[in-house]
C-alpha positions in Angstrom: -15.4 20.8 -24.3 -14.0 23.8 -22.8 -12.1 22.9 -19.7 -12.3 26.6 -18.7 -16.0 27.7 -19.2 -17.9 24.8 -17.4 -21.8 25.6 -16.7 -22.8 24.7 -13.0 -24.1 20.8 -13.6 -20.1 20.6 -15.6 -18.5 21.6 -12.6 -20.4 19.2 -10.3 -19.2 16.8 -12.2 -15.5 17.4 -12.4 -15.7 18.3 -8.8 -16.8 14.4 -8.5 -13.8 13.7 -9.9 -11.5 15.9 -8.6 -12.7 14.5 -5.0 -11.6 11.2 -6.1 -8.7 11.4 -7.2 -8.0 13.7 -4.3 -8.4 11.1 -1.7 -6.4 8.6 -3.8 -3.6 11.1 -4.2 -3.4 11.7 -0.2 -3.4 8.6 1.1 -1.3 6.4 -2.1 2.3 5.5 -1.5 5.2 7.8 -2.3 2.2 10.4 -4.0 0.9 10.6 -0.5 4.1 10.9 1.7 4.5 13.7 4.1 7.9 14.3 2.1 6.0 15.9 -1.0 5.2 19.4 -0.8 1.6 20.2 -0.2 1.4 22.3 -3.2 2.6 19.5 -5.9 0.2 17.3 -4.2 -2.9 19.8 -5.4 -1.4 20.4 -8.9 -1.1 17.0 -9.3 -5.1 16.3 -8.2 -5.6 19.3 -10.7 -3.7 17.4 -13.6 -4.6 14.0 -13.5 -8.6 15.3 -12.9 -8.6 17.4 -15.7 -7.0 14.9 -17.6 -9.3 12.3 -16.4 -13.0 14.6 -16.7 -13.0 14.2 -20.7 -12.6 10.6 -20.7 -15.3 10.2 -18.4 -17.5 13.3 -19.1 -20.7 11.2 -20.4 -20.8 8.6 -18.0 -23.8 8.9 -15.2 -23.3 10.5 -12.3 -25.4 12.1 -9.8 -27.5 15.0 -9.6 -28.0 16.4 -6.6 -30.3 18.3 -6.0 -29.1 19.8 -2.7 -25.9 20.5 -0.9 -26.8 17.7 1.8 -27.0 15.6 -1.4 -23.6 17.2 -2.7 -21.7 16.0 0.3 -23.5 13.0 0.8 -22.0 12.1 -3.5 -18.7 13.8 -2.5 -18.0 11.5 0.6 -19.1 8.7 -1.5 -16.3 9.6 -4.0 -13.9 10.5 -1.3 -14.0 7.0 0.1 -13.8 5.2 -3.5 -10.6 7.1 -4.0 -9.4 5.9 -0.3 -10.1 2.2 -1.0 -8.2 2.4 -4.2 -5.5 3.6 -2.5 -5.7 1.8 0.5 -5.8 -1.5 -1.7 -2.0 -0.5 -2.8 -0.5 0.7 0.1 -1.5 -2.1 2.1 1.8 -4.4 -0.7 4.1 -1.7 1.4 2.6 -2.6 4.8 3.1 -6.1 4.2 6.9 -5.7 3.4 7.3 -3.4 6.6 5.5 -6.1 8.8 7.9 -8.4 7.2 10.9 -6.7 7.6 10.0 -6.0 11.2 9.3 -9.4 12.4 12.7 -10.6 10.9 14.4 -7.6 13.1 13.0 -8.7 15.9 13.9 -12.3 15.2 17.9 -10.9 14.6 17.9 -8.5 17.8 17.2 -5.8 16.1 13.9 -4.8 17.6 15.4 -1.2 19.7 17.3 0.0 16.0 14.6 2.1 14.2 14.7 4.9 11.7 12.5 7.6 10.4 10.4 6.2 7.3 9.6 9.4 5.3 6.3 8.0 3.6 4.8 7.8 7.0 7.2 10.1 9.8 6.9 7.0 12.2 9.8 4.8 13.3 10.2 1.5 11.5 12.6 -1.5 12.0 16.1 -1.3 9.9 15.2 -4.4 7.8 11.6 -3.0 7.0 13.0 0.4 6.1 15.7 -1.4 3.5 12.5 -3.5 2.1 10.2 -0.6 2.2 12.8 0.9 0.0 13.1 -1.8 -2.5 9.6 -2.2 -2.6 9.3 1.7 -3.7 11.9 1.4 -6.4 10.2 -2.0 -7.9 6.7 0.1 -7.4 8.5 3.2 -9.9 9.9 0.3 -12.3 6.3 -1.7 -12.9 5.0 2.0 -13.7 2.3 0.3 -10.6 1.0 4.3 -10.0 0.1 3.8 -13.9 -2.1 1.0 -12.5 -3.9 3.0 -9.7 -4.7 5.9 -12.4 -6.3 3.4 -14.2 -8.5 2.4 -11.5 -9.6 5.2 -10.8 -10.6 5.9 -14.6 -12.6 2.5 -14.9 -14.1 3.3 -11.5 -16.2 5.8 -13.4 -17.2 2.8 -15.7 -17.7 0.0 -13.5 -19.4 1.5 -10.4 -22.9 2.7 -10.5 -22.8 5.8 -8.4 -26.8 5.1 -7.8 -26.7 1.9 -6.4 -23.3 2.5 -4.1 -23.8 0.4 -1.3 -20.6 -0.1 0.9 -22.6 -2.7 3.4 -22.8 -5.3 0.7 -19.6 -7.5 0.9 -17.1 -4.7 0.5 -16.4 -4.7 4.0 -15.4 -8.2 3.7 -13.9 -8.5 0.4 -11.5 -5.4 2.4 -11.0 -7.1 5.6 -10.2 -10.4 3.0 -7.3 -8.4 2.0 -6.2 -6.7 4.9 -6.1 -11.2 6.5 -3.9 -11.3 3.1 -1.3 -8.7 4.0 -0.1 -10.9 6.8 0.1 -13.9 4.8 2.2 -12.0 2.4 4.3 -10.6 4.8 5.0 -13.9 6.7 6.1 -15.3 3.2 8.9 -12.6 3.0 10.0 -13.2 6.5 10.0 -17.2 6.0 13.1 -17.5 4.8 14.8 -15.8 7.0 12.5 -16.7 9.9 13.2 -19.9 9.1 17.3 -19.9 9.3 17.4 -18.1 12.2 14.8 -20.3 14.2 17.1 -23.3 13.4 20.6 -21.5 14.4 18.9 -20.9 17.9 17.9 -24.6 17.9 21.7 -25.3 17.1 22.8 -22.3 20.0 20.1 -24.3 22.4 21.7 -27.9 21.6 25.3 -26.3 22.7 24.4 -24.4 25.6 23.3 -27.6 26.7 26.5 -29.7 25.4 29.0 -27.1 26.4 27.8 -25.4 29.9 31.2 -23.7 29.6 30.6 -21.4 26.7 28.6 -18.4 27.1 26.3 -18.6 24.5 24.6 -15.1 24.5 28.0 -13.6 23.7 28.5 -16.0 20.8 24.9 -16.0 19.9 23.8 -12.6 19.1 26.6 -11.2 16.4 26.3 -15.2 14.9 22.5 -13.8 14.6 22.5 -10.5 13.5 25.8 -12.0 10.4 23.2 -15.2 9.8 19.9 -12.4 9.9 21.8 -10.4 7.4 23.3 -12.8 5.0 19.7 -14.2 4.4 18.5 -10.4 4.0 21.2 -10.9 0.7 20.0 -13.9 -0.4 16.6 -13.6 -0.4 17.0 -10.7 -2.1 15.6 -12.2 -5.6 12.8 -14.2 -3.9 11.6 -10.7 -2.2 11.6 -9.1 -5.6 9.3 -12.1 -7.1 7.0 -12.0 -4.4 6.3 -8.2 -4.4 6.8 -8.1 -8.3 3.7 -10.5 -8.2 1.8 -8.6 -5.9 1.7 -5.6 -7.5 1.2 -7.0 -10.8 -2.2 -8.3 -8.9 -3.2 -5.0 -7.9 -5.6 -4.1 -11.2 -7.5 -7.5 -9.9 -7.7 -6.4 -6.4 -8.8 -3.1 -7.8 -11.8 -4.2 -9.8 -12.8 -6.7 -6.8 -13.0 -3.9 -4.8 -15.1 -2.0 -7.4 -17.5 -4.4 -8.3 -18.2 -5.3 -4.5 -19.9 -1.4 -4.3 
């Protein structure tokens, strides 16, 4: 098949892909941050379709016979591509949740930086875990995951019976209910320590009137807060190591629910 000499009813079809991988390209973490050049971005949709069309030149897809129809299959492609990708990036908003609650929890709630995936403010602690979280993403080789989805996405759903009001809305909102879940067990520990050190601060106030606990209090919480950052260091990487090892599941859920 020549890549370069497609007939009209070739093209649709690679512009079915194309549209896919598009919208999973845009919106996927690190791929789809406002830091990567525009231009990359569209080579890269170019690449991986081209390399993707052979592999999934002979499966069915639509034939429309219209371009109300076209759009209609296009849109329907777009927003496969935007689930897929949606499904991972939601692992990095779990961590940032995380990391935020615990800087609120140490004082740190006013401190924020720029996070280049998104250009919005973020919390210190969730921009060090977001960053963690990125380099254990590049290590797992978890983008070769998502390209994978969006190959067997071509396999397992039937683009003539697509039907996002069957239980894809929930099986998504299931996930999204998960994210805090996640992100509450990466803030436990620390959540934890620090809840129990302003028990302690409490019990003094009340022993020693004298003292002025605030003064005391906050740099004991931000030391405490950060030492716990440290040492749950190794149970953070478990966590999200686990997580994104689940992502081909979450994947086909997602897929098979259309």
């Amino acid at each position: 098949m020549d890549l370069f000499n497609l007939n009209y009813a070739e093209f649709e079809r690679f512009l079915f892909v194309l549209f896919r991988v598009g919208a999973m390209i845009i919106f996927v973490p690190i791929l789809g941050s406002r830091q990567i050049p525009g231009v990359m971005k569209i080579g890269l949709m170019l690449f991986i379709s081209i390399a993707i069309f052979p592999l999934v030149h002979d499966r069915p897809m639509p034939e429309p016979k219209g371009l109300f129809e076209l759009a209609k299959f296009l849109m329907a492609d777009v927003t496969i591509g935007l689930g897929i990708a949606y499904i991972a990036r939601l692992i990095f908003t779990a961590v940032q949740v995380a990391g935020t609650v615990v800087d609120f929890q140490m004082g740190f709630g006013v401190v924020n930086v720029i996070d280049p995936q998104t250009d919005t403010q973020v919390s210190v602690t969730a921009q060090f875990h977001n960053i963690l979280a990125v380099l254990i993403f590049l290590a797992l080789d978890a983008h070769h995951f998502i390209i994978q989805a969006i190959v067997d996405s071509f396999f397992v759903i039937n683009p003539f019976e697509i039907n996002f009001a069957s239980i894809t809305p929930e099986y998504v909102l299931h996930l999204f209910s998960e994210t805090f879940i996640i992100a509450m067990k990466i803030a436990a520990p620390i959540m934890a320590i620090l809840f129990f050190l302003s028990v302690g601060m409490g019990l003094v106030a009340r022993t020693v009137p004298q003292m002025n606990v605030f003064i005391v209090g906050f740099p004991l919480q931000i030391g405490v807060g950060l030492m716990m950052v440290g040492l749950s260091l190794s149970f953070f990487s478990i966590l999200v190591q686990n997580e994104m090892n689940a992502m081909p599941i979450k994947f086909m859920g997602f897929m098979r629910g259309l």
